[in-house]
C-alpha positions as CSV (number, residue, x, y, z in Angstrom):
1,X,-45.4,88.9,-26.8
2,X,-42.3,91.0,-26.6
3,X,-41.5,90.0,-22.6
4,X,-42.0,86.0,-23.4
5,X,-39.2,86.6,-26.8
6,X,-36.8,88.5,-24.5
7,X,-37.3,85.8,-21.6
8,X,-36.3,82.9,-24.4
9,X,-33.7,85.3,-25.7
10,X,-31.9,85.4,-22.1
11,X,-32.3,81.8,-21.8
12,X,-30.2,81.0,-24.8
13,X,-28.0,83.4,-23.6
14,X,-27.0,82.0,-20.2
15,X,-27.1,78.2,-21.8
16,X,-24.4,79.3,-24.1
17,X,-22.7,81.3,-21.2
18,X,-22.2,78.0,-18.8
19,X,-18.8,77.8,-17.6
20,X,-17.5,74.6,-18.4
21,X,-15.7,72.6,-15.5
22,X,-11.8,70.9,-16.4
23,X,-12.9,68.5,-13.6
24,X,-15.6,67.0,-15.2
25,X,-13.6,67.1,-18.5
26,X,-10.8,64.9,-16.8
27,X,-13.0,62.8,-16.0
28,X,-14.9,62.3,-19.3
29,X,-11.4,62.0,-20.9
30,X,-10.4,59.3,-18.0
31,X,-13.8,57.2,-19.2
32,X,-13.2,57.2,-22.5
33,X,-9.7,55.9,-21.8
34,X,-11.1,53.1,-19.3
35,X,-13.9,52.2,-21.9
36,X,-10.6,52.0,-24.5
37,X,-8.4,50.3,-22.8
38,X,-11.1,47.4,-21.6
39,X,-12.2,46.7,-24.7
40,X,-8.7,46.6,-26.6
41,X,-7.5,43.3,-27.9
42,X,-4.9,41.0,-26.4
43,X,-1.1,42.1,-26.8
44,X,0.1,39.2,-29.5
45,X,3.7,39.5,-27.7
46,X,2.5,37.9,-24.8
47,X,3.7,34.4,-24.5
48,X,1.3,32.4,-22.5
49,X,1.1,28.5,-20.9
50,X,-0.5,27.2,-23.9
51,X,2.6,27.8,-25.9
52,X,4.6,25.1,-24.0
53,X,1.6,22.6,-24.4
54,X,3.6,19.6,-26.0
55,X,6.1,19.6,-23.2
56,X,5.6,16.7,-20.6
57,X,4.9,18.9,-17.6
58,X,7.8,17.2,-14.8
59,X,10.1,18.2,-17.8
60,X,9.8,22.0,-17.0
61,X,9.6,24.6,-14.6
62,X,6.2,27.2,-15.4
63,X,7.7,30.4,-16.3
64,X,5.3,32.2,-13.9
65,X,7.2,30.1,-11.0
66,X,10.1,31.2,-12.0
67,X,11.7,34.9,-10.2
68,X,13.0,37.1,-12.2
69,X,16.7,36.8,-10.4
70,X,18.7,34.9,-9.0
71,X,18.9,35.6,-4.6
72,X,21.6,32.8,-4.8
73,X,24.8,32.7,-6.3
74,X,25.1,30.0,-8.6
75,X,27.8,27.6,-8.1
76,X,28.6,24.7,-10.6
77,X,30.1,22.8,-7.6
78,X,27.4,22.9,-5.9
79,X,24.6,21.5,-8.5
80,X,22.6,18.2,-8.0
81,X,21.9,16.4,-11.5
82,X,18.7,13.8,-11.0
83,X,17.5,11.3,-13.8
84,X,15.8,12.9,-17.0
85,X,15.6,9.8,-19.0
86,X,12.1,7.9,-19.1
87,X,13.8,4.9,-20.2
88,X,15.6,4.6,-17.4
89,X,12.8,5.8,-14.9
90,X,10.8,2.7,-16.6
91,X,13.4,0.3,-16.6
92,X,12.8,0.8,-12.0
93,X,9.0,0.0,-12.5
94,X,9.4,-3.0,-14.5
95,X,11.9,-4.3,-11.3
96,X,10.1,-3.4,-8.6
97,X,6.4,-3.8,-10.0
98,X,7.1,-7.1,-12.5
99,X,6.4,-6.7,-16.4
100,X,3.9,-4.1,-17.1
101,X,5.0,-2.2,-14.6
102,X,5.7,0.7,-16.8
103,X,2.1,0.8,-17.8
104,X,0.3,0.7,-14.7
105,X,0.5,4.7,-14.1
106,X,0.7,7.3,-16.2
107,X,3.6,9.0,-17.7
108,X,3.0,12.6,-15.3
109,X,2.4,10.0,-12.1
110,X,5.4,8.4,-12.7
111,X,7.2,11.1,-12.3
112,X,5.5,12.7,-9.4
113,X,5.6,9.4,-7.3
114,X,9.4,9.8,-7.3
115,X,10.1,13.6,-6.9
116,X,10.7,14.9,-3.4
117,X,9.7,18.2,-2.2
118,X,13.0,19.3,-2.5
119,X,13.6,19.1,-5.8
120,X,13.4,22.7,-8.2
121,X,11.7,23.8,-4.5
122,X,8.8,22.0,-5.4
123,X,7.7,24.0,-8.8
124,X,7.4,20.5,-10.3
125,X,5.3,19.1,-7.8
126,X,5.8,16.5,-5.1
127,X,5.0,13.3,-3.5
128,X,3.8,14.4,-0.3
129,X,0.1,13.6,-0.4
130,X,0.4,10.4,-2.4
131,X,3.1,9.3,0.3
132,X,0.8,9.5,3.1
133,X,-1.7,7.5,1.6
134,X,0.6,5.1,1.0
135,X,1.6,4.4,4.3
136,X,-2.1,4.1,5.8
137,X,-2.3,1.5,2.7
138,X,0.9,-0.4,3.8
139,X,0.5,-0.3,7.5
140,X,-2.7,-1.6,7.0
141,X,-1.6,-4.4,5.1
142,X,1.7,-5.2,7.2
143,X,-0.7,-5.6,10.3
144,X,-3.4,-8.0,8.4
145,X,-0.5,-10.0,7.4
146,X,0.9,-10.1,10.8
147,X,-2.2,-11.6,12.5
148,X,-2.6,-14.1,9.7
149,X,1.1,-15.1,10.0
150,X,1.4,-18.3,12.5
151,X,4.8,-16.7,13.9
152,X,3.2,-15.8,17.0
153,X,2.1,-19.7,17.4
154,X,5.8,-20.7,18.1
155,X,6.7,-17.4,19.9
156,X,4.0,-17.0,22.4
157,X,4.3,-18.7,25.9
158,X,2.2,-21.7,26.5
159,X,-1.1,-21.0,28.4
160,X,-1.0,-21.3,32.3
161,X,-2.8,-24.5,33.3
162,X,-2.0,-24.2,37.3
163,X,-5.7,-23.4,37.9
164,X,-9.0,-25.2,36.1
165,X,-9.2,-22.4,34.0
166,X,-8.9,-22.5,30.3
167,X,-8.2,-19.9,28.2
168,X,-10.7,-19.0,25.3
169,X,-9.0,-20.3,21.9
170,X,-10.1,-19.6,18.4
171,X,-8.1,-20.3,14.9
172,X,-8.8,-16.1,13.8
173,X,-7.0,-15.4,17.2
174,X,-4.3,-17.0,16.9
175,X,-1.9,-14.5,15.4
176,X,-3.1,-11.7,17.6
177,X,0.2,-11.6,19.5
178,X,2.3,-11.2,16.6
179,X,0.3,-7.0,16.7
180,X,1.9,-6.8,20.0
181,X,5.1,-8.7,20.1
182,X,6.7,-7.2,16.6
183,X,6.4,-3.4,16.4
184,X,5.4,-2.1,13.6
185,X,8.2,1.0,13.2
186,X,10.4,-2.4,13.3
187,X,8.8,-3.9,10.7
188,X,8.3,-0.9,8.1
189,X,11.5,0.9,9.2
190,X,13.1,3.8,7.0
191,X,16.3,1.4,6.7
192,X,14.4,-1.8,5.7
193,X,12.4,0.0,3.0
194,X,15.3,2.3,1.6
195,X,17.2,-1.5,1.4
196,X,14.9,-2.5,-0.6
197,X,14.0,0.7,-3.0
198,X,18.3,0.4,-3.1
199,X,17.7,-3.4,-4.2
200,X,15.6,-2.0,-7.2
201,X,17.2,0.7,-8.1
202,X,15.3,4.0,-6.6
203,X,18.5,5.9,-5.8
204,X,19.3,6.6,-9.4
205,X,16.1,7.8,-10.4
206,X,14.8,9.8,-7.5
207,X,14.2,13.1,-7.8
208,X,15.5,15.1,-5.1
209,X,18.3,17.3,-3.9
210,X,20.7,16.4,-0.9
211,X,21.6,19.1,1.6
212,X,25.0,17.8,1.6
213,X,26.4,16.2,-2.0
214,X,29.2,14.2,-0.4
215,X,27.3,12.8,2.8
216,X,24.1,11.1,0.8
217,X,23.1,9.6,4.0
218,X,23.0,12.7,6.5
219,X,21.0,14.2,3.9
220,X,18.1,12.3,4.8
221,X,18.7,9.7,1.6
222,X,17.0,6.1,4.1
223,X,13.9,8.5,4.7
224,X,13.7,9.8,0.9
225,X,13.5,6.5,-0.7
226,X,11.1,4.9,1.6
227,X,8.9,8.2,1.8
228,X,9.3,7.3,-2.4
229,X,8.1,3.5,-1.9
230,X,5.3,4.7,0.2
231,X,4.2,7.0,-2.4
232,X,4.5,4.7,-5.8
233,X,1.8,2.4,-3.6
234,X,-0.5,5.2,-3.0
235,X,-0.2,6.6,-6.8
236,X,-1.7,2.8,-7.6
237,X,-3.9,3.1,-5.1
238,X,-5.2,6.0,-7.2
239,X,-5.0,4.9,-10.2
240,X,-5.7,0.9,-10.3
241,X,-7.4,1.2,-7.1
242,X,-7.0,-0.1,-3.4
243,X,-7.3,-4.0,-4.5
244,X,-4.0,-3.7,-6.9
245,X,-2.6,-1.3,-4.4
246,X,-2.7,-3.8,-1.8
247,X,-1.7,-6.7,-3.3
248,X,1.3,-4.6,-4.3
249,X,2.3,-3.7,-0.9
250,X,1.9,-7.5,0.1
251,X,3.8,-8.9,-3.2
252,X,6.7,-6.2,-3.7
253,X,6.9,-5.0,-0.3
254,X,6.0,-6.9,2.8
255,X,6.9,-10.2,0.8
256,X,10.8,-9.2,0.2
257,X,11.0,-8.0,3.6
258,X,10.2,-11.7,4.8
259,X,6.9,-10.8,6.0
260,X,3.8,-13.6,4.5
């Protein structure tokens, strides 16, 4: 009896004896901070995206887009001042798409369809994507038109009737030349369609800014504005679909350009 009390005695002893390690306390302590910090609340001085909820988003730049200097100097002789005004941007729909042309897109289309990569370096968004869709959807419709157009009737030589062979004629074929005999880069160039977006007043509502503010032109200005037309067709291709886009492209474009 006395050796198994003095064997529990020296047990207690060396239990209460342990060294204790300041490694493993770190680490507890480093838990218990982790475990804190994960589950503390939100700071409520963070200011977040949601605040700026009721602003129009082509009216603003996203704060998180934004650096937090300057790497260029500012200069006020230097700055580019493009249209803010709906009204006005409106007021170019209603010419160049007839009444109710304001309505057919939506209000953050709208703007997107006529805001070049170059403008607030593209923070804002741009009209690449809907630009290229637009020009599949207007070549396509520029070359239907041209082999249903009976210009190539009157412009293509008369069939060679030296030998007893006669050429194969059908009414659908008729207008087949007119594919080969008028280009279509001719047809759809960058200074026939920025003549037209001029005619309806693009050039003050465009979004963009020129490498050079007193040489509009060598800034690329033709290519902006019918990069813009291509893209205002492909945004109603989008939203109204590919039948009102079309007739679009035939009606507002092709048609003022003298091609029916």
């Amino acid at each position: 009896m006395a050796s198994k009390s003095t064997g529990r005695t020296l047990q207690a002893l060396t239990r209460r004896a342990r060294p204790t390690c300041e490694c493993a306390g770190a680490t507890n302590a480093r838990a218990s901070s982790i475990r804190q910090f994960s589950a503390s609340p939100a700071r409520p001085d963070v200011q977040y995206e949601s605040d700026n909820a009721e602003r129009p988003r082509w009216s603003y730049t996203p704060e998180q887009m934004k650096a937090p200097y300057r790497w260029r100097i500012k200069n006020p002789a230097a700055q580019w001042k493009c249209n803010s005004d709906p009204e006005l941007l409106d007021q170019f729909y209603i010419k160049f798409l007839g009444r109710g042309g304001d309505q057919m897109l939506t209000e953050e289309v709208k703007w997107l369809a006529i805001t070049h990569k170059s403008f607030d370096q593209g923070r804002r968004g741009f009209n690449d994507r809907l630009a290229f869709f637009g020009r599949r959807i207007l070549n396509l419709q520029t070359n239907l038109t041209l082999l249903h157009s009976p210009t190539a009737t009157k412009t293509q030589p008369l069939p060679d009737t030296s030998d007893d062979r006669t050429p194969f004629t059908h009414p659908a074929l008729e207008g087949l030349a007119n594919l080969s005999d008028v280009p279509l880069a001719e047809v759809l160039s960058k200074t026939r369609l920025a003549g037209l977006a001029k005619a309806n007043g693009m050039q003050e509502i465009i979004r963009w800014t020129p490498r050079d503010l007193h040489h509009l032109n060598h800034s690329g200005l033709e290519l902006i504005l019918a990069h813009t037309t291509y893209a205002i067709i492909g945004a109603i291709a989008l939203q109204k679909g590919g039948d009102v886009a079309a007739r679009v492209a035939r009606e507002k474009v092709l048609k003022p350009l003298g091609i029916s």
